[in-house]
C-alpha positions, 0 to 999 in steps of 0.5 A, spaced: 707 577 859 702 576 852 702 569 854 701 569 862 704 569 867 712 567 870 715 566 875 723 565 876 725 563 883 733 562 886 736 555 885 742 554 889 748 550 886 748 544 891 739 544 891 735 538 889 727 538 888 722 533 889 715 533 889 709 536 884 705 531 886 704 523 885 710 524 879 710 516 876 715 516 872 721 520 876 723 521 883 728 528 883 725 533 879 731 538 879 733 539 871 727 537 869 721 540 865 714 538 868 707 540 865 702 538 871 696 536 867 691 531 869 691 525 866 690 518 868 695 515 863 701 518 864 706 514 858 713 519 859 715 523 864 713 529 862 709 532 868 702 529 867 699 525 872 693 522 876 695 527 882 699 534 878 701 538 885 704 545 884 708 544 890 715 542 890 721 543 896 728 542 896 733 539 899 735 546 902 730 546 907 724 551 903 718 548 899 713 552 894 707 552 893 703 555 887 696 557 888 693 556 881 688 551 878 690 552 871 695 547 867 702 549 869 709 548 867 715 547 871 722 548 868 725 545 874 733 549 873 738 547 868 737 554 863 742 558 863 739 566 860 744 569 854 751 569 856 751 566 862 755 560 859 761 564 857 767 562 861 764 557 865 767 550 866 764 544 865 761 541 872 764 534 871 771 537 871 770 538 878 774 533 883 773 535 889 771 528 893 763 530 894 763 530 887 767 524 885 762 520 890 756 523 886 751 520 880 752 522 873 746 523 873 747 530 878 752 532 872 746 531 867 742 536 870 746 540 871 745 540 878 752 543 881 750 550 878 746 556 880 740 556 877 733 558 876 727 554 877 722 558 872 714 557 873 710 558 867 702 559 867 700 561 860 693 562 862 693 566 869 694 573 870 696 573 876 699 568 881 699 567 888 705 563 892 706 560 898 713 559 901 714 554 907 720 555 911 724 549 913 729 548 917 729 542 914 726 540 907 722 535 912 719 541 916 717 545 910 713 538 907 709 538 915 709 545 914 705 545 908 701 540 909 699 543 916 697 550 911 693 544 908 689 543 915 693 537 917 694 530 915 687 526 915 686 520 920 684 513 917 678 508 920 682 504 923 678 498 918 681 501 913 687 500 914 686 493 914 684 489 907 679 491 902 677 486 897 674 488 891 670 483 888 668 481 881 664 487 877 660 481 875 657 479 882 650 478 885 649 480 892 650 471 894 656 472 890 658 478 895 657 474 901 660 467 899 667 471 896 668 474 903 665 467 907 670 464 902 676 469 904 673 469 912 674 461 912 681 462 909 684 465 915 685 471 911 684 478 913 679 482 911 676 489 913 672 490 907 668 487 901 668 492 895 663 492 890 663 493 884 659 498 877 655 492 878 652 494 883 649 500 881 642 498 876 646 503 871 655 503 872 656 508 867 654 513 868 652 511 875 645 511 878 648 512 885 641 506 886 641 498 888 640 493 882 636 488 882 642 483 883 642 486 890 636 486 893 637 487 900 643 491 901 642 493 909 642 484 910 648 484 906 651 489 910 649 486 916 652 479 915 658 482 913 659 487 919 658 480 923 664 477 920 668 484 921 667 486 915 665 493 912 662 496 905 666 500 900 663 501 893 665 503 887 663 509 883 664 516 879 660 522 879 657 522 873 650 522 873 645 518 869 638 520 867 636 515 871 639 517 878 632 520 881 638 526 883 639 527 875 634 532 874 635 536 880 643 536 879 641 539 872 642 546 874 648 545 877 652 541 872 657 542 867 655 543 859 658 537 856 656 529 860 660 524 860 658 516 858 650 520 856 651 523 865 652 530 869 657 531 870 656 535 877 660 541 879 662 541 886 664 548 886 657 549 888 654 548 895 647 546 892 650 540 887 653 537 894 648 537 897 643 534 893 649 528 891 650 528 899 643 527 901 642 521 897 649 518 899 647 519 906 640 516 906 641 510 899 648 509 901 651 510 909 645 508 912 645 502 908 653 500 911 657 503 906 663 505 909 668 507 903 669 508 896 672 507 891 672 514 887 673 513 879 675 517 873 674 523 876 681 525 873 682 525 865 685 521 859 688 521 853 688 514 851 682 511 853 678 515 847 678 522 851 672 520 855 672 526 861 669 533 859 673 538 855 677 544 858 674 548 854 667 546 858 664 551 862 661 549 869 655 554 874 660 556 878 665 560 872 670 554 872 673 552 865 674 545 864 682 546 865 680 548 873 675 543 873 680 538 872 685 540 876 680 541 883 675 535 880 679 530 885 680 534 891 672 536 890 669 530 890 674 527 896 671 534 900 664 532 898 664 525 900 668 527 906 663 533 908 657 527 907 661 521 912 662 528 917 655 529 918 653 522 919 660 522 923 663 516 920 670 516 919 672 513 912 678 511 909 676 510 901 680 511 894 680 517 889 682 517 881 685 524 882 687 529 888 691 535 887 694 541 892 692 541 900 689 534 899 693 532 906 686 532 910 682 528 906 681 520 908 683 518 900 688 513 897 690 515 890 691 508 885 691 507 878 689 502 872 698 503 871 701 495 873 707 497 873 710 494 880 717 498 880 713 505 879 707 502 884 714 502 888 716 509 886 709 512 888 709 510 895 716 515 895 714 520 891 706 521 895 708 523 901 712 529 898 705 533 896 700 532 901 698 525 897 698 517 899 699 512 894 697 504 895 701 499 890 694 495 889 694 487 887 690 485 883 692 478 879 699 476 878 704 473 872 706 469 877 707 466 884 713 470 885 710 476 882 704 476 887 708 475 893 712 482 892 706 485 890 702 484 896 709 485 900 710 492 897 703 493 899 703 491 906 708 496 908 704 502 904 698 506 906 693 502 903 692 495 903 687 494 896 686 487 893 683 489 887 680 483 884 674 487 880 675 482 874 677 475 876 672 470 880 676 468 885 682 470 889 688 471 885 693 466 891 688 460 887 689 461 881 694 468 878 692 467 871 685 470 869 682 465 864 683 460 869 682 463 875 675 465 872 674 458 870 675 455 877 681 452 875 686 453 881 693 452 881 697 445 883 699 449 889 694 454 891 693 452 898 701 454 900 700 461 896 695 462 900 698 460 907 704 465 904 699 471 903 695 469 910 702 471 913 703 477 910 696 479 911 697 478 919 704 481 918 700 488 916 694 486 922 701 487 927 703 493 925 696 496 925 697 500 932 704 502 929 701 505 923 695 508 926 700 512 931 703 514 925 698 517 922 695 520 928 702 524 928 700 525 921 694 530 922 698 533 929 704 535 925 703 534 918 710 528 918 708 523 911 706 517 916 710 514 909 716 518 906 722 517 901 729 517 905 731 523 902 726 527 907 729 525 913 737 524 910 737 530 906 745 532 907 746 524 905 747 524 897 746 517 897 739 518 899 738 524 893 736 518 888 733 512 892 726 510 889 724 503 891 726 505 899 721 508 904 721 509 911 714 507 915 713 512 920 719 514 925 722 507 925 721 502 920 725 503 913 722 498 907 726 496 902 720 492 897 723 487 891 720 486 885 719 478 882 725 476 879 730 478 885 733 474 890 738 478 892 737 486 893 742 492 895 739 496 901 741 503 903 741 504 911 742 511 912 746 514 918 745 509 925 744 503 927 739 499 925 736 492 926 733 488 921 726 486 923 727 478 921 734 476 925 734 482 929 741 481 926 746 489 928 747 494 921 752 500 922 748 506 918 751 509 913 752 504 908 749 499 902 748 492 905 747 486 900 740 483 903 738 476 900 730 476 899 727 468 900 720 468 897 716 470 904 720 477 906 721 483 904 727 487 907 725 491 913 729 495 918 728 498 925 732 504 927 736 503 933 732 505 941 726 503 937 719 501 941 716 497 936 708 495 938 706 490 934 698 487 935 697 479 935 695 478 928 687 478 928 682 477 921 679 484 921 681 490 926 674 490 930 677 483 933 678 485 941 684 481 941 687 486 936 688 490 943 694 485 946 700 488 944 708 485 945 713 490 944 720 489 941 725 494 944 730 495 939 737 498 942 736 501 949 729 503 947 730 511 948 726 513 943 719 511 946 712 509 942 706 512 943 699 509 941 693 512 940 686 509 943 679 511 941 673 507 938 676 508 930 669 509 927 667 515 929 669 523 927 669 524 936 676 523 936 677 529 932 673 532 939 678 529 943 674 523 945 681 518 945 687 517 949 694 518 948 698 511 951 706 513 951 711 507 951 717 509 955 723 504 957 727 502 963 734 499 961 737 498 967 731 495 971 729 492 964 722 494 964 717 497 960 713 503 963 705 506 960 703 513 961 695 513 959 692 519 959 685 523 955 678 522 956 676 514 952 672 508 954 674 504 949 677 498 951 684 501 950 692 497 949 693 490 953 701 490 954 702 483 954 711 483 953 717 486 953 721 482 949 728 486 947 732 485 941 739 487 940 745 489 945 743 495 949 
């Protein structure tokens, strides 16, 4: 065509699409129109989006990848061509009793019609498109990821707490925020530092300020408390970095905030961005990151480099978007490789076949029930997504929000503009001012317990991503993927499933009580150990301190003893709840969760088999480890077998 490129693909009458990426705003894409462009303020559900992702899959069992780096248009079925509508019936006249029992939603758009789903590409010439067979939508999203090079492995630190603290903060400050959260009985991983601590924020010097004048002591203090480094940053470079002037070549034409904006398309820009992180960074106890602005906005007075830029390596500004995100990740990643440290960091912006890459997407959206959704909607393209906390509207309000939180991918109190912890005082002006709240001291028991929750199922969650990077599964996943003949599982957006087992149903302040879809089976409800049959809505109440968790039926659920960070050896004792007859079995994975060697096979597989009839449990270890491995301390059986 004159004005590029289009692709037209089969859409089968009973069909229903997700994906495209970290899409906010919707959870099924079938009948929609998507524009994927990157922009970090999406305010309609258009298509534009911090991590747009050409990738969608069906409910049918196949996925589609389109290969481009261009902004790209996705017409998601319900157009019908001239004279395609004669004679047709209207899809709501249908009375068939799978009809009758669907949303009207399906009848909107048109989903009970064949259709097609059109792929527009003005600037492009040519495309290429992947498809990935199932048999199940599941397989084909594993299948995807696994093109992509598997799912990445966290640090086993970085799936405990990051606390990022006040922008304002000095190193003193630093310390006596975590000394502080330590002597709460909180746990806490990691201490994040933010723009603060370079002598130039934006654009960043990549450099130490005066306000920081012994980093390597300041990390050192932290990691004898089990704390790790993470730091805030972007990639644009100012004039006063020491790499400003050797990046010059092998930038972008236009700057950002007065800084370079280097192209990662280049092997020389890396090198250069990560020699100095290896040597001003990692050496200094930097651990992770939290990579900002590296996506695009229209709202916030169009800080980031035009489309119509031009960078060294023949990318326009349009490309440049579009792989920015992912770029940066490999560049930070390729840095941490090399110094074989294993991170696990946050990045502003991602795109397609990023599953292999250690980065958590977030947002400066406060949204809760679109944080909620974006757990869903991530794990369809590749992505993760953490529902951050910062401060709150309420008590009620932060107790949810650290709920969601715990149960997701990333556990990120992101306190970057109150001095003090958000469970003594939620609202900014006072917390800033010292003044705590009447009843801060039972808010932070209350958090403490969710904290410890999230240490307990650390082991559980490790494994999972383990899978992850074996099979390509979404260690965190809507229901629909694995339920995908179940209608009522199409539409769920504020559910999810937590690895093989574990289905999380968070709630938003305001709610006391909460229906719960249990997809087919038998399942157990964490709390009461209480017996549900599957394949129903349940009516759940929500007392402040929980959030409605359910374990499916032969489960063997491993939880650690609660521990303040993840380095703590008693973080290795383990007691496992035997759900039903405990057929299912476990599998936990031993290394020394820092370092890159378990890619090189430096760990143990530990398999979890049950006994129902002797009522004991029986543990398979096998691989090449020395670490101190899993302690099985109980059995403890939950259920009627």
């Amino acid at each position: 065509m004159r004005r590029g490129y289009v692709v037209t693909l089969p859409l089968g009458a009973g069909e229903i699409l997700y994906g495209l990426g970290l899409q906010l705003m919707s959870l099924m894409q079938r009948g929609t129109k998507k524009t994927l462009r990157v922009n970090a303020d999406p305010r309609h559900d258009a298509g534009d989006s911090h991590a747009p992702v050409p990738f969608y899959v069906s409910t049918q069992g196949y996925g589609v990848l389109v290969d481009t780096a261009r902004y790209i248009t996705f017409y998601m079925g319900g157009r019908t061509r001239r004279g395609e509508s004669a004679g047709k019936l209207s899809v709501e006249t249908t009375s068939t009793p799978a009809a009758q029992n669907l949303p009207q939603a399906y009848f909107r758009r048109r989903f009970g019609e064949s259709s097609e789903v059109i792929i527009d590409v003005p600037h492009a010439s040519g495309l290429d498109i992947y498809v990935f067979a199932g048999p199940s939508m599941r397989e084909a999203v594993q299948r995807y990821n696994l093109f992509s090079g598997g799912g990445c492995l966290p640090s086993l630190a970085g799936l405990g707490m990051l606390y990022h603290t006040d922008s304002s903060f000095n190193q003193d400050q630093v310390l006596a925020i975590a000394a502080d959260i330590r002597a709460s009985g909180i746990p806490c991983d990691s201490i994040g530092l933010e723009p603060g601590w370079q002598s130039h924020g934006y654009s960043c010097s990549f450099t130490w300020s005066d306000k920081f004048p012994d980093p390597e002591q300041m990390a050192a203090k932290l990691s004898v408390n089990g704390m790790e480094l993470n730091a805030w940053e972007h990639s644009f470079t100012h004039p006063s970095s020491p790499i400003h002037k050797v990046l010059e070549p092998y930038s972008a034409e236009f700057e950002v905030w007065n800084g370079l904006v280097p192209d990662f398309a280049l092997a020389e820009a890396r090198k250069i961005y990560n020699d100095f992180h290896a040597k001003e960074h990692a050496a200094r106890g930097i651990r992770g990151y939290k990579l900002d602005e590296c996506d695009n906005s229209d709202y916030t007075g169009g800080w980031s480099f035009p489309e119509c830029s031009e960078f060294p390596s023949g990318m326009d500004g349009e490309q440049a978007h579009c792989l920015y995100g992912v770029l940066y990740q490999s560049t930070i990643e390729d840095m941490f490789v090399q110094q074989n440290i294993r991170t696990y960091s946050l990045a502003r912006s991602s795109g397609a076949l990023a599953a292999p890459y250690p980065f958590v997407l977030y947002s400066d959206l406060y949204d809760h029930r679109v944080f909620i959704r974006g757990v869903v909607n991530a794990g369809f393209s590749g992505l993760l997504w953490t529902p951050e906390v910062r401060d709150a509207a309420s008590e009620e309000d932060l107790l949810r929000r650290i709920q969601s939180m715990i149960f997701s991918p990333f556990v990120l109190v992101n306190a970057w503009y109150i001095k003090h912890p958000p469970w003594k005082q939620v609202r900014t002006e006072e917390n800033n001012a010292g003044r705590f709240a009447a009843g801060w001291r039972e808010t932070a028991r209350k958090c403490r317990e969710l904290f410890e929750l999230r240490m307990r199922f650390i082991p559980y969650i490790y494994s999972a991503f383990f899978r992850y990077r074996e099979t390509g599964l979404p260690p965190f996943r809507g229901l629909v993927m694995d339920w995908p003949e179940d209608p009522q599982c199409w539409s769920i957006d504020d559910q999810w499933m937590m690895g093989d087992s574990i289905l999380v149903a968070p709630v938003v302040a305001g709610q006391n009580k909460r229906k719960v879809y249990l997809p087919s089976g038998v399942w157990y409800d964490f709390w009461t150990g209480e017996k549900r049959t599957g394949h129903q809505w349940v009516a759940v109440d929500v007392p402040l301190e929980r959030v409605p968790v359910f374990v499916k039926d032969g489960t063997l659920l491993p939880l650690a003893q609660a521990t303040l960070h993840t380095g703590d050896p008693q973080a290795r004792d383990i007691e496992v709840s035997v759900y039903g007859d405990g057929s299912q079995g476990a599998m936990l994975i031993e290394d020394d969760g820092k370092t890159c060697n378990v890619f090189k096979g430096e760990y143990n597989r530990v398999t979890l088999r049950y006994d129902p009839v002797r009522r004991i449990g029986l543990v398979n270890r096998s691989g090449t480890s020395k670490v101190q491995g899993y302690n099985i301390r109980d059995w403890r059986e939950i259920g009627s077998r």
